[in-house]
N, C-alpha and C positions, 0 to 999 in steps of 0.2 A: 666601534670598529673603524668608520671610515674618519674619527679625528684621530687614531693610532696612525694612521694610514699619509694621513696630511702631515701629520707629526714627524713619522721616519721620513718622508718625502723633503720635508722643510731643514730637515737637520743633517741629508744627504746632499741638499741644494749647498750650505751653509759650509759644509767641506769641501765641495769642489772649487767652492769659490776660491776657499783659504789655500787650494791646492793653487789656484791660478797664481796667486799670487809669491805663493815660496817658487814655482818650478824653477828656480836659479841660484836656489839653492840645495843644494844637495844632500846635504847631512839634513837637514830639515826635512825637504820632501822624502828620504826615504822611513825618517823615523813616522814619519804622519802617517806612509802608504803601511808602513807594519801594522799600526795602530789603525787604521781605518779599515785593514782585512781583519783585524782580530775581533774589530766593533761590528761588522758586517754580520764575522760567523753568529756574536750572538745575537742576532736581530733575524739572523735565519734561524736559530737552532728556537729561541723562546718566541720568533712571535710567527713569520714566512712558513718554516716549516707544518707548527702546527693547522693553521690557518690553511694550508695544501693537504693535509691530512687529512680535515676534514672533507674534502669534496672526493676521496676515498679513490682516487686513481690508483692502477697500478704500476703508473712511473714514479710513482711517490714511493714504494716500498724498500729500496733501497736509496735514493739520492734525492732530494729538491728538484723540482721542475724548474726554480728560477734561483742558480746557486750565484749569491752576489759579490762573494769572496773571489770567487776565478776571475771575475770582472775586474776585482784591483788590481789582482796580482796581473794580469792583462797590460792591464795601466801601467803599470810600475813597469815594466819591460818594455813599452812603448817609450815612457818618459826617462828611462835610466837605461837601458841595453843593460850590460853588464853589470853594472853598480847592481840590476835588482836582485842580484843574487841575497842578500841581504835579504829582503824581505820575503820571496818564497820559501826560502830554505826558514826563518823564523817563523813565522806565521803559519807554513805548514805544518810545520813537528811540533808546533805546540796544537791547532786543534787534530793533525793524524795522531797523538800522545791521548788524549780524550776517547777517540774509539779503540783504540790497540791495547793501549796500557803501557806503562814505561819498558815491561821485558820485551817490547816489540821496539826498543829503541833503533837496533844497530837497522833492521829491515827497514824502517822508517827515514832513515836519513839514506838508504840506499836508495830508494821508491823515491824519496823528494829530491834527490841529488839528479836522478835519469830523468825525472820529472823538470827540472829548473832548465838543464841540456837542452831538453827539445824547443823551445824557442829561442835562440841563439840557431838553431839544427835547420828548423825548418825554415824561419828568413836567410838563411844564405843559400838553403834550395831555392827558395823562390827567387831573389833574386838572380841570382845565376840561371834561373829562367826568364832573366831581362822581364822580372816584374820588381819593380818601386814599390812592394808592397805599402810600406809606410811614410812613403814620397821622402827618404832621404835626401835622393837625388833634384826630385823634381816634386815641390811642393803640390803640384796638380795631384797627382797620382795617389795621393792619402784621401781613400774614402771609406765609409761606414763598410759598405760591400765589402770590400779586398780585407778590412779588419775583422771582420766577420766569417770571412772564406778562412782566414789565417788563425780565428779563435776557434774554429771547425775543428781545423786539421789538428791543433792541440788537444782542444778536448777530445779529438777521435786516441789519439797516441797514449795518453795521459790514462784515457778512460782504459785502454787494452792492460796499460800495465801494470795500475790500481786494482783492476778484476785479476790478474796472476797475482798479483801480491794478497789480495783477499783469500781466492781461492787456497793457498799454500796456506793461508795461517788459519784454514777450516771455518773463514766467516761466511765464504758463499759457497755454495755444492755447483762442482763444477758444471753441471747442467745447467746451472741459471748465470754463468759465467760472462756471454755472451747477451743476455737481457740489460744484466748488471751495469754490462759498458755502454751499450743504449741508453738506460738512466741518468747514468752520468755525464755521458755528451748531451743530451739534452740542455739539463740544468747547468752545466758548463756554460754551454755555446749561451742559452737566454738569458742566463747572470749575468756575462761579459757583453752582450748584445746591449741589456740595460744601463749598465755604467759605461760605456763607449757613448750612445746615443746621449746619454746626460751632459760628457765629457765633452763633448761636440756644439750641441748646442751652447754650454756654455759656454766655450770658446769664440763660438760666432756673436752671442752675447756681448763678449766680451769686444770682440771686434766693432762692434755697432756702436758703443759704449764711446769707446776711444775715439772713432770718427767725428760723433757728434762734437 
């Protein structure tokens, strides 16, 4: 278990790298960021998830406690704003397509469409509250914190309107409606927490590199 473990670690290290080094280019970085949420989900769905299963939590009954796909798609909106429509909107409907089934297409691309929206949505509230969240303005201002405060408030949005969309297609009973979106911000906000904190250091990595 703990050489599976150094293994996805080493081969997650090995992309961020290869990420450093495309982010200038564009058609590259975002076909990598599709294929790196898509490689994610199954490293959540066959090895993360079960592995959380076993320690028999009850946040684990509907969502991952540590969902590492939201962490990319995170990323990719970080490093592209608007280009990453691309990659949420694919990457989503192909694994929301795996729980739904294809007759739940058109509600799928509705869910992931209001879904892509809220971050473009919520950095221009923030901003407009004269917060830099992602230090556009003033490189200071990009910290772990405030990205983390801003992957919150997504997964809190995200999680409300995936539990209405569950609820309506009778996979949750509205009574656990409300735990559901609990669930899912959790494993939201600690997946994106994981790949930000990765994404960071190697970056300073990266910086220290260059100096020398």
């Amino acid at each position: 278990m703990g050489a599976w473990s150094k293994t996805i670690f080493d081969k997650l290290i090995r992309n961020l790298q290869l990420l450093l080094r495309i982010l200038d280019d564009r058609k590259k970085l975002t076909i990598w960021l599709i294929i790196s949420a898509l490689v994610m989900y199954e490293i959540q769905k066959r090895i993360i998830f079960p592995l959380e299963s076993l320690l028999n939590f009850e946040v684990t009954q509907h969502a991952s406690m540590v969902y590492l796909p939201a962490g990319i798609i995170f990323l990719s909106f970080y490093l592209l704003r608007w280009w990453f429509l691309p990659v949420i909107l694919i990457s989503r409907m192909i694994i929301s397509l795996q729980f739904s089934g294809l007759e739940s297409w058109v509600e799928v691309i509705i869910l992931n469409g209001c879904i892509a929206l809220l971050y473009p949505l919520w950095l221009y509230l923030l901003n407009s509250a004269k917060w830099d969240v992602f230090g556009d303005k003033d490189q200071s201002q990009l910290t772990v914190t405030g990205s983390m405060i801003f992957a919150l408030l997504i997964s809190f949005s995200s999680g409300i309107l995936s539990a209405i969309q569950q609820t309506l297609l009778g996979a949750v009973p509205m009574e656990q409606a409300l735990q559901y979106t609990i669930h899912f911000v959790v494993g939201d906000t600690l997946g994106t927490g994981v790949v930000i904190f990765l994404f960071y250091k190697l970056l300073q990595l990266n910086i220290r590199t260059q100096n020398k």
